[in-house]
C-alpha positions in Angstrom: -18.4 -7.5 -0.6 -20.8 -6.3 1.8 -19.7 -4.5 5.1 -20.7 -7.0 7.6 -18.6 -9.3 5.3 -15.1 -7.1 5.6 -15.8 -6.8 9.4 -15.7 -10.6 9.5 -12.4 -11.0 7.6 -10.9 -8.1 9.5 -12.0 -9.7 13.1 -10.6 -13.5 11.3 -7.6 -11.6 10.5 -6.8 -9.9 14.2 -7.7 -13.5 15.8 -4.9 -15.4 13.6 -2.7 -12.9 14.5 -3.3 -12.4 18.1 -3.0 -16.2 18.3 0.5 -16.1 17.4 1.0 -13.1 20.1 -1.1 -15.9 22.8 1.7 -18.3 22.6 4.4 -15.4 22.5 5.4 -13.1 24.9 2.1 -11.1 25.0 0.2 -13.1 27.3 -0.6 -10.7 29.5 -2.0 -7.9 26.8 -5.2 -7.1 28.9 -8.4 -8.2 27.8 -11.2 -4.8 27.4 -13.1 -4.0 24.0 -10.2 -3.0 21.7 -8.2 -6.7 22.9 -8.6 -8.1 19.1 -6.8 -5.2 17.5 -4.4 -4.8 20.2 -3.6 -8.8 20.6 -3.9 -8.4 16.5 -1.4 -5.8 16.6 1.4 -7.8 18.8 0.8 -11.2 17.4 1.3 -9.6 13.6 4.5 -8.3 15.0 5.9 -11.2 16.9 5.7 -12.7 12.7 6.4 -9.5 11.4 9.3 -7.5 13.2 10.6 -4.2 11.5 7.1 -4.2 9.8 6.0 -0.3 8.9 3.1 1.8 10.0 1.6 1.7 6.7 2.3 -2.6 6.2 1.3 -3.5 9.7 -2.0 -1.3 9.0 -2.5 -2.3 5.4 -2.1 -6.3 6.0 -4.3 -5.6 9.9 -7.0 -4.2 7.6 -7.2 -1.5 10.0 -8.4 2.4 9.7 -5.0 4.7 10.0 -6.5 6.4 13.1 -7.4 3.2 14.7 -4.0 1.4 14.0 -2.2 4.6 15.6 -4.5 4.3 18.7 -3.3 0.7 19.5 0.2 1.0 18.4 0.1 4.3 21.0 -1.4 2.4 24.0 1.0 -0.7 23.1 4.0 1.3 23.3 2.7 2.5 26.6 2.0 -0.7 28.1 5.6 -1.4 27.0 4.5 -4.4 25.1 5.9 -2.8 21.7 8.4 0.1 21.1 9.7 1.2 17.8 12.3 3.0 15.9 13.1 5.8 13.1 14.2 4.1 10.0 14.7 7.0 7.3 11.4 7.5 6.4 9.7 4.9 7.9 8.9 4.0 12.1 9.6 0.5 12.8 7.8 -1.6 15.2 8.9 -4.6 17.0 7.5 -6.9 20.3 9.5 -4.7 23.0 12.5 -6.1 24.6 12.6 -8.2 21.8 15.7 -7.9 19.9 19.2 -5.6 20.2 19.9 -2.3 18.3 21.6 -3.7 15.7 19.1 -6.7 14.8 16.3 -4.2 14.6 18.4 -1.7 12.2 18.9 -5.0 10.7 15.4 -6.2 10.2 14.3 -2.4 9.1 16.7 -3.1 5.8 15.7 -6.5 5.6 12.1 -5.7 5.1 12.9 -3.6 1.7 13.7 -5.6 -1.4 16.9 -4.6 -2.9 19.2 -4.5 0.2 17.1 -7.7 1.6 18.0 -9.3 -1.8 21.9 -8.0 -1.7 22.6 -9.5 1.8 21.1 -13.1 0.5 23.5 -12.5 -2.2 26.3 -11.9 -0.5 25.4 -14.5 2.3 25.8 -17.5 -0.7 29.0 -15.5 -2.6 30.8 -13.2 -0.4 33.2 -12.2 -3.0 30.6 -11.2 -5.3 31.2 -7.4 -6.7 28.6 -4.8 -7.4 28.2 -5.9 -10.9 27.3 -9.5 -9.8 25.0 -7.9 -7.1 23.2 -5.7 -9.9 22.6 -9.0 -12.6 21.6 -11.1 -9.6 19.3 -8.7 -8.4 18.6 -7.2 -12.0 19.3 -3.7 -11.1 21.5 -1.2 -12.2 25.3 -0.3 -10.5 24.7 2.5 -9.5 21.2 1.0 -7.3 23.5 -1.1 -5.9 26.1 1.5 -5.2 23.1 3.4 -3.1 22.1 0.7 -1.3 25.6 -0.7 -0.5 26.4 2.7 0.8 23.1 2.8 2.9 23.9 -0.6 4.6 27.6 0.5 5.7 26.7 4.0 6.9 23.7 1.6 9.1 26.5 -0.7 10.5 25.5 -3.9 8.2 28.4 -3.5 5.4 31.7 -3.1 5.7 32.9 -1.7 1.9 36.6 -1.5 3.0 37.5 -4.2 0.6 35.2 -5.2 -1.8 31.8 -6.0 0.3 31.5 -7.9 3.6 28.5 -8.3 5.6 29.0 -7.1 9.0 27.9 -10.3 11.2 26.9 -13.2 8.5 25.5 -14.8 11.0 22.8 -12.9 12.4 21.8 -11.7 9.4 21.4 -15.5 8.0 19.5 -15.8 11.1 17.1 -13.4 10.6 16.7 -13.9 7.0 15.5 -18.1 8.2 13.7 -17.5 11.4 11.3 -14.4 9.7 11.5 -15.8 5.7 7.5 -16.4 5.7 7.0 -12.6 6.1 9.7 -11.6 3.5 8.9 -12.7 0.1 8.9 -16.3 -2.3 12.9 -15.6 -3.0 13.3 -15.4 1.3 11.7 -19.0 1.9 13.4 -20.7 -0.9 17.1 -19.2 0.3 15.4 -19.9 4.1 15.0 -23.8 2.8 18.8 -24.1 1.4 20.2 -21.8 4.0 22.1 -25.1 5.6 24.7 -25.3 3.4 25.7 -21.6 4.0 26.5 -22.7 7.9 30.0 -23.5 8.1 31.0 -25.4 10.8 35.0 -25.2 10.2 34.7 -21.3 10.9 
């Protein structure tokens, strides 16, 4: 693939993007040379919240420096902000969503404890060892994982394991389930049946 060639996916790429951040809330991201990356940047996000550094850059097809340049002069125009997640910084469109949905969205977007809360979401009674042959890992990943999401406010272990707000968590999991994985957007598609109206 010649270089001309990459440049034109990388621009189609920004545009697709930025065309979900047009008919979001970054209207009024201004309009100079770098406005493709940028409006790249906050439309891939507006999809994409909680995404990483390294994702956002990897899936912009953007240069490290380049991708910290925009995500700098975003945060300064206060149309993104972000977040310390472990190892990780966390970016979401700013303003957008509360403490605890972003903590929640920055465990959503890694596998195991994205695939434990849609676990526990359709069987809340089940026990570590139905969370490890669901998810087919072992205990004691589970065990790690399930102590990760209390000590972040998402898991209460106090009797078996509850999900801390069920709710917001299914929401998330629907409304965002195109940029999780295959497993999200088939749980997204049966997710009515979890809803129970009698609660």
């Amino acid at each position: 693939m010649g270089e001309r060639e990459v440049d034109e996916r990388k621009r189609s790429t920004l545009r697709r993007f930025a065309a979900l951040g047009a008919v979001g809330p970054f209207t009024h991201l201004a309009t100079d040379d770098d406005s493709d990356a940028r409006g790249g940047i906050a439309g891939y996000l507006a999809a994409t919240p909680g995404a990483h550094f390294s994702k956002l850059r990897d899936d912009l097809d953007l240069g490290t420096g380049e991708t910290q340049h925009h995500l700098r002069r975003l945060e300064s125009r206060g149309v993104v902000e972000s977040r310390a997640d472990d190892d990780y910084r966390r970016f979401f469109p700013a303003g957008e969503f509360e403490e605890f949905e972003q903590v929640a969205l920055g465990y959503l977007r890694r596998e195991t404890p994205r695939g434990m809360v849609r676990a526990l979401l359709v069987d809340p009674d089940a026990t570590a060892s139905d969370l490890a042959s669901e998810l087919g890992v072992s205990r004691p990943t589970v065990s790690k994982h399930a102590a990760d999401l209390e000590r972040a406010g998402l898991l209460s272990r106090a009797n078996g394991y509850a999900l801390v707000r069920p709710e917001l968590l299914l929401t998330l999991l629907v409304r965002y389930a195109d940029s999780f994985d295959a497993a999200t957007v088939q749980f997204a598609g049966e997710a009515d049946r979890l809803i129970r109206l009698d609660r």
